[in-house]
Gaussian input, Z-matrix of N, CA and C with variables (Angstrom, degrees):
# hf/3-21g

backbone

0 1
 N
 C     1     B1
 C     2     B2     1     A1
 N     3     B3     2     A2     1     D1
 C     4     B4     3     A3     2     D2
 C     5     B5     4     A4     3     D3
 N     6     B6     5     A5     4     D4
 C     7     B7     6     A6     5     D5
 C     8     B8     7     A7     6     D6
 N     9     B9     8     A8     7     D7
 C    10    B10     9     A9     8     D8
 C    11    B11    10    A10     9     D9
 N    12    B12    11    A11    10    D10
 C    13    B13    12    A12    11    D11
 C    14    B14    13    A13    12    D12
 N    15    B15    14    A14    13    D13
 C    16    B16    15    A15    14    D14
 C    17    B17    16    A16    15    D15
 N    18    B18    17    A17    16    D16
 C    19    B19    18    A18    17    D17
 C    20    B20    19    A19    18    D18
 N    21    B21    20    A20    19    D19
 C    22    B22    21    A21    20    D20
 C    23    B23    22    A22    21    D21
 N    24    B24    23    A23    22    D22
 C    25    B25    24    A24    23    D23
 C    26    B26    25    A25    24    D24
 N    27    B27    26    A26    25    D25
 C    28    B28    27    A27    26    D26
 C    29    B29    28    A28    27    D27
 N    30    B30    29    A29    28    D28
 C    31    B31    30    A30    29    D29
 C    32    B32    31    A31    30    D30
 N    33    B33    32    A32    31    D31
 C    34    B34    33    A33    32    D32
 C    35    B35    34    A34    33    D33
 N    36    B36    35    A35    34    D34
 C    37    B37    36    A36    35    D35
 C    38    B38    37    A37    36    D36
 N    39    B39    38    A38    37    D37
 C    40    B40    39    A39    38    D38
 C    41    B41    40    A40    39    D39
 N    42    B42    41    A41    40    D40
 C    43    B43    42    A42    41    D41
 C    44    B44    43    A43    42    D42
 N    45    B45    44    A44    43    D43
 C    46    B46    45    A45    44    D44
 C    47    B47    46    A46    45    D45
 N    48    B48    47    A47    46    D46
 C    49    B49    48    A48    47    D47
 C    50    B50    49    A49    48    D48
 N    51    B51    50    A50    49    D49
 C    52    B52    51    A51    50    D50
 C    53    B53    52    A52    51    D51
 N    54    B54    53    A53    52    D52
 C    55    B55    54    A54    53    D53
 C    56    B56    55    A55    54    D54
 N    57    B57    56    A56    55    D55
 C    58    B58    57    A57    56    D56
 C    59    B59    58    A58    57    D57
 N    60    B60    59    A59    58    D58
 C    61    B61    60    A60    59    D59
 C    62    B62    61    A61    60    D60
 N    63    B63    62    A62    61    D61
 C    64    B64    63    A63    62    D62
 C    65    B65    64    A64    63    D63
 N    66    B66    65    A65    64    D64
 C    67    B67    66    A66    65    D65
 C    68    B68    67    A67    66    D66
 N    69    B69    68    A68    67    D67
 C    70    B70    69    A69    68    D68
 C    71    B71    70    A70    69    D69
 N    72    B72    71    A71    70    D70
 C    73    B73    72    A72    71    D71
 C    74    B74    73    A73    72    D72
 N    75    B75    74    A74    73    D73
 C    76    B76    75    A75    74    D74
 C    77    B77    76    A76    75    D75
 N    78    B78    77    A77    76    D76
 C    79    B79    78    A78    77    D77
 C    80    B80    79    A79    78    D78
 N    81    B81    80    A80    79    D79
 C    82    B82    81    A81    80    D80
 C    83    B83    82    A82    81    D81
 N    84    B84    83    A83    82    D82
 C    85    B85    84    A84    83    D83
 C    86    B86    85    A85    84    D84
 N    87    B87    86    A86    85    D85
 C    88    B88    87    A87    86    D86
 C    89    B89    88    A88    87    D87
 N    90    B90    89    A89    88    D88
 C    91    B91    90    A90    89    D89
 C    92    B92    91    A91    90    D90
 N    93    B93    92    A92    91    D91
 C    94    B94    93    A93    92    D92
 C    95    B95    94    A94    93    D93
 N    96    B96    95    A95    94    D94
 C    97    B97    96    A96    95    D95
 C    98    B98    97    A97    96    D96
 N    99    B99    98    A98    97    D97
 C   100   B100    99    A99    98    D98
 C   101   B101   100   A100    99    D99
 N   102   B102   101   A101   100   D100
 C   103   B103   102   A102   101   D101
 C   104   B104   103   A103   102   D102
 N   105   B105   104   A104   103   D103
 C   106   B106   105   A105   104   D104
 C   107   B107   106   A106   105   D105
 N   108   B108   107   A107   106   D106
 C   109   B109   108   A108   107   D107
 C   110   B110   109   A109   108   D108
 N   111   B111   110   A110   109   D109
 C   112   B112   111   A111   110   D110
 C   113   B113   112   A112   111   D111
 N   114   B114   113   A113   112   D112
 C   115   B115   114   A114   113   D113
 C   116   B116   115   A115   114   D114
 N   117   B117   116   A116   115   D115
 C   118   B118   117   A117   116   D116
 C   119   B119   118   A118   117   D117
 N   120   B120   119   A119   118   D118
 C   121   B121   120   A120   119   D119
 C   122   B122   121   A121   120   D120
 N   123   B123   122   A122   121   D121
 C   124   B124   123   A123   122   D122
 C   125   B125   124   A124   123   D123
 N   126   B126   125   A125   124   D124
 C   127   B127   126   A126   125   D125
 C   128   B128   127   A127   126   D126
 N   129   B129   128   A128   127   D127
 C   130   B130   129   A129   128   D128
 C   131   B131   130   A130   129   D129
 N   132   B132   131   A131   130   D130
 C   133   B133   132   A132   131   D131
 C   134   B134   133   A133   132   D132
 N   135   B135   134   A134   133   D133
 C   136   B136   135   A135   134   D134
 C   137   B137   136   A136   135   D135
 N   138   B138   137   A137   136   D136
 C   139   B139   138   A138   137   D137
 C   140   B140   139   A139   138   D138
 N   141   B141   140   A140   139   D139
 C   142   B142   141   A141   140   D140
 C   143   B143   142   A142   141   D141
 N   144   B144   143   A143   142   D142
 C   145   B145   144   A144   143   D143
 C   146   B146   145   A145   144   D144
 N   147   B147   146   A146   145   D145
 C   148   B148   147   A147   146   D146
 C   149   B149   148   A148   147   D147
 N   150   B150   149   A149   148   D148
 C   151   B151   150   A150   149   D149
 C   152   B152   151   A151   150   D150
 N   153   B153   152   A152   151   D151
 C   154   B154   153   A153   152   D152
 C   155   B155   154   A154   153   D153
 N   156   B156   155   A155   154   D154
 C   157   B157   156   A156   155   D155
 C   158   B158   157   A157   156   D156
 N   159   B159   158   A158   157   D157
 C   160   B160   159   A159   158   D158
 C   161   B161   160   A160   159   D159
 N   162   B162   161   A161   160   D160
 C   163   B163   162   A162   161   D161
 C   164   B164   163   A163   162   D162
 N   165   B165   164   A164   163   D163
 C   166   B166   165   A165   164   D164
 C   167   B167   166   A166   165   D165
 N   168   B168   167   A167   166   D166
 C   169   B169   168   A168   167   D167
 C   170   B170   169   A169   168   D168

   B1=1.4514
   B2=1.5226
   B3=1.2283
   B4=1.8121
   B5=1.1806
   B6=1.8405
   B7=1.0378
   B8=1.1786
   B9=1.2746
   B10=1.3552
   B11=1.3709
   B12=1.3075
   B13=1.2526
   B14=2.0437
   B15=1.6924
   B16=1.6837
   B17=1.4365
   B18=1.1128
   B19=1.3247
   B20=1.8534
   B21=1.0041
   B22=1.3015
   B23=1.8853
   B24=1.0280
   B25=1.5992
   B26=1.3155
   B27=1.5598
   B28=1.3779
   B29=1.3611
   B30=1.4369
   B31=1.8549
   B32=1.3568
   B33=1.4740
   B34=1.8935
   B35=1.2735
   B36=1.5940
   B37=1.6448
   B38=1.5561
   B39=1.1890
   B40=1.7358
   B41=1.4973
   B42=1.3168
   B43=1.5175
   B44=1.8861
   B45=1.6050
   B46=1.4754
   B47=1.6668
   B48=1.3281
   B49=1.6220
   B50=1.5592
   B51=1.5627
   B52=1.3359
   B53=1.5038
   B54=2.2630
   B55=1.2143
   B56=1.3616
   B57=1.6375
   B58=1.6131
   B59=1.6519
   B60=1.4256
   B61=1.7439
   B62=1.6651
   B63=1.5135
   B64=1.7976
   B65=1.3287
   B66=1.3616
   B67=1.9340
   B68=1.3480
   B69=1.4192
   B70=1.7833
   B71=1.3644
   B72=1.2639
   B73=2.2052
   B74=1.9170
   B75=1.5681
   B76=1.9788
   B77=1.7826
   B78=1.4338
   B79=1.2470
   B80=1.7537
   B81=1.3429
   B82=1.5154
   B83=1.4692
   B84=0.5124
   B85=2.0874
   B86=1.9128
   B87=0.7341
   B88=1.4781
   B89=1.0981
   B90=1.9730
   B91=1.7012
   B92=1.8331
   B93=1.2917
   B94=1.5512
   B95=1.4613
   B96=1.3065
   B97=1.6101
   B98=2.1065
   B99=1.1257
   B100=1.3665
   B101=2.0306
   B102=0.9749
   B103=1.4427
   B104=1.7891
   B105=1.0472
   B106=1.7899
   B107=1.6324
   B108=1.3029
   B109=1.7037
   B110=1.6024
   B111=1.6266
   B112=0.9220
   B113=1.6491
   B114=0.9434
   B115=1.5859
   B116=1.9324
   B117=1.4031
   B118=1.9276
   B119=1.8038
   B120=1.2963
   B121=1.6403
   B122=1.5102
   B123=1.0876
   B124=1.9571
   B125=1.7436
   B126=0.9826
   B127=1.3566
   B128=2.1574
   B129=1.1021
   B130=1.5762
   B131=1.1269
   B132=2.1821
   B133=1.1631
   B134=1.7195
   B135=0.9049
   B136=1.4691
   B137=1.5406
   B138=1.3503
   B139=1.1420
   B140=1.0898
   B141=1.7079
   B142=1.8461
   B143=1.5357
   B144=1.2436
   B145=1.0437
   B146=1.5849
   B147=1.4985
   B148=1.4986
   B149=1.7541
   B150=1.7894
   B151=1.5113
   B152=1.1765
   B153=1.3117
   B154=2.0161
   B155=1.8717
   B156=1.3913
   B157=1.6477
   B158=1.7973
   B159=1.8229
   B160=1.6021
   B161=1.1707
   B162=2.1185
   B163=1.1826
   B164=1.6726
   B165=1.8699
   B166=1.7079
   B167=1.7765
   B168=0.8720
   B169=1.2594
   B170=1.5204
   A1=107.99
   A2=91.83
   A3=94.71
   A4=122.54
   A5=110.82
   A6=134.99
   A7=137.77
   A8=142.71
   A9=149.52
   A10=120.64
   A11=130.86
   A12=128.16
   A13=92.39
   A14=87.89
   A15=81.90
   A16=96.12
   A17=117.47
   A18=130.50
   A19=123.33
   A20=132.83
   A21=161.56
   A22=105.53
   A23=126.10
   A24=120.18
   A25=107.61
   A26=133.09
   A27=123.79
   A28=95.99
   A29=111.16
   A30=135.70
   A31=99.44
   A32=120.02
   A33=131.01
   A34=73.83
   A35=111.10
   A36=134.20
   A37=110.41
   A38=111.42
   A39=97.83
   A40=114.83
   A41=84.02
   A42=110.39
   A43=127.78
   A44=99.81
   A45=118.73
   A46=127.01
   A47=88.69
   A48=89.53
   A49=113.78
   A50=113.36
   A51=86.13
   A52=162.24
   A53=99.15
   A54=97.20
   A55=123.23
   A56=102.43
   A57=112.96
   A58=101.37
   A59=121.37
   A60=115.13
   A61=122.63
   A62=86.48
   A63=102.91
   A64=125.70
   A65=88.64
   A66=101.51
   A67=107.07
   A68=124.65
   A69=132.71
   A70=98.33
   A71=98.37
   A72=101.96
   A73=98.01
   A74=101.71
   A75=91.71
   A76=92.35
   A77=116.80
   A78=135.75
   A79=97.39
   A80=118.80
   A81=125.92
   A82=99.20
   A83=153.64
   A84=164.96
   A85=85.85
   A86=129.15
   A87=114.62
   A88=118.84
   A89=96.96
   A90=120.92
   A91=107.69
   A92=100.06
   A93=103.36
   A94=109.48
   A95=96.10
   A96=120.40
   A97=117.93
   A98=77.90
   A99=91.04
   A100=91.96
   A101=107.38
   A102=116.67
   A103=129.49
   A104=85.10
   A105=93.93
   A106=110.36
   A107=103.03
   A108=111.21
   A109=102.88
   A110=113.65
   A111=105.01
   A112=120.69
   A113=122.77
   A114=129.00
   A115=103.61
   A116=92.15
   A117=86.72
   A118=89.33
   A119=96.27
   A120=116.13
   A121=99.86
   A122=83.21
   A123=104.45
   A124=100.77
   A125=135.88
   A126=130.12
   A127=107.35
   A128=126.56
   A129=119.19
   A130=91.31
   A131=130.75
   A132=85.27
   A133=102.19
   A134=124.03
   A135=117.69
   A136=127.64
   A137=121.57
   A138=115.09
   A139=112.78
   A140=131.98
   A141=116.48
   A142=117.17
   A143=130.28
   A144=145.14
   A145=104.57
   A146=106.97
   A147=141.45
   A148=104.58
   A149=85.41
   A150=99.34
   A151=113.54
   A152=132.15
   A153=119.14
   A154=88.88
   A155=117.98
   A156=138.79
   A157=107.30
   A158=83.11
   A159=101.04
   A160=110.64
   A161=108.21
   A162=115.37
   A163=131.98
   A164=97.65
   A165=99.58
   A166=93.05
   A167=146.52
   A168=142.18
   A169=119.94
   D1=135.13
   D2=167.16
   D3=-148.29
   D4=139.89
   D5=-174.40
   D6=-86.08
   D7=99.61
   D8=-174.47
   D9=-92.60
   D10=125.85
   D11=-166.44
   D12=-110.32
   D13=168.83
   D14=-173.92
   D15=-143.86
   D16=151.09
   D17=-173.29
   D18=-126.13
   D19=87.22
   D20=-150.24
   D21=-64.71
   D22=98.77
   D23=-168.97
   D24=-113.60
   D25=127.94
   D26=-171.98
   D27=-88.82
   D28=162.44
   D29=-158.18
   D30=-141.20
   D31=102.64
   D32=-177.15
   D33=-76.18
   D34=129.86
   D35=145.10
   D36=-85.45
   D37=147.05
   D38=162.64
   D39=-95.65
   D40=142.27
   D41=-167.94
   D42=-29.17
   D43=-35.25
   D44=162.16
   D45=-62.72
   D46=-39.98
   D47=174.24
   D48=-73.26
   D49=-59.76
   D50=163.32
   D51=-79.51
   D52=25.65
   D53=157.14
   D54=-94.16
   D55=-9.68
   D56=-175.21
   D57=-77.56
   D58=-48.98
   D59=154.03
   D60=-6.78
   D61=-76.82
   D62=172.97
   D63=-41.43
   D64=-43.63
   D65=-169.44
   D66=-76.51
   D67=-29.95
   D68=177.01
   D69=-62.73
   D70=-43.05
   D71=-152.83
   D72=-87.85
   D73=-10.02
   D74=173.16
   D75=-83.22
   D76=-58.45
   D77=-158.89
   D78=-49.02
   D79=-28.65
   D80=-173.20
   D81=-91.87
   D82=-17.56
   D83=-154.98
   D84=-124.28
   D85=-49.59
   D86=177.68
   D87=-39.26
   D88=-68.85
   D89=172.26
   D90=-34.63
   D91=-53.05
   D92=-168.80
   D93=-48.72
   D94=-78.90
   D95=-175.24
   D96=-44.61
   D97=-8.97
   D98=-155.04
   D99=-98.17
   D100=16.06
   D101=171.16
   D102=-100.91
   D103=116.05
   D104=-165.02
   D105=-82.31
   D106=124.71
   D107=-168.30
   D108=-99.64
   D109=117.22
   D110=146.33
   D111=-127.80
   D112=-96.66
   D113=168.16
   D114=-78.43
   D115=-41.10
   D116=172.47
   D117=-140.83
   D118=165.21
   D119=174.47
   D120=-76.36
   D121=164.11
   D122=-162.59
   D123=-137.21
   D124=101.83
   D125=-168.87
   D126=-107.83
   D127=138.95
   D128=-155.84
   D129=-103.91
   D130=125.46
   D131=151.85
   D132=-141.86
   D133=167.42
   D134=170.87
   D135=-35.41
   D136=161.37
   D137=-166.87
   D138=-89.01
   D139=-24.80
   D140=151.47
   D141=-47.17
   D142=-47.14
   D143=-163.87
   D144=-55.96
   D145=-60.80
   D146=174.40
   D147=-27.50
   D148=-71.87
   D149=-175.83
   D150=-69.11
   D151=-6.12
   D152=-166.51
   D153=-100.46
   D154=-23.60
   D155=177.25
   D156=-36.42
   D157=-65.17
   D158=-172.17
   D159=-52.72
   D160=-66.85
   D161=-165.54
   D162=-51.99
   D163=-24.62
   D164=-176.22
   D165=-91.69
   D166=33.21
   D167=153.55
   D168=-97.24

């Protein structure tokens, strides 16, 4: 058996990134939440979005 010990080092982010972090991870919880349950999920999305959907299928 062998034992490894670990040692924990803090990492200064700049301050922008981790509000732009935040802003991905609300904007992603939107997407989620933002899904209407009925018999199947229904997901909304714009009509570029829509159309690039179809075509790569």
């Amino acid at each position: 058996m062998e034992a490894i010990k670990s040692y924990k080092t803090l990492i200064e982010a700049p301050i922008d990134l981790i509000e732009e972090y935040f802003k991905v991870k609300q904007r992603a919880l939107e997407v989620i939440f933002s899904v209407k349950l009925s018999k199947k999920a229904h997901l909304s999305f714009n009509k570029e979005d829509s159309e690039s959907l179809e075509m790569s299928c």
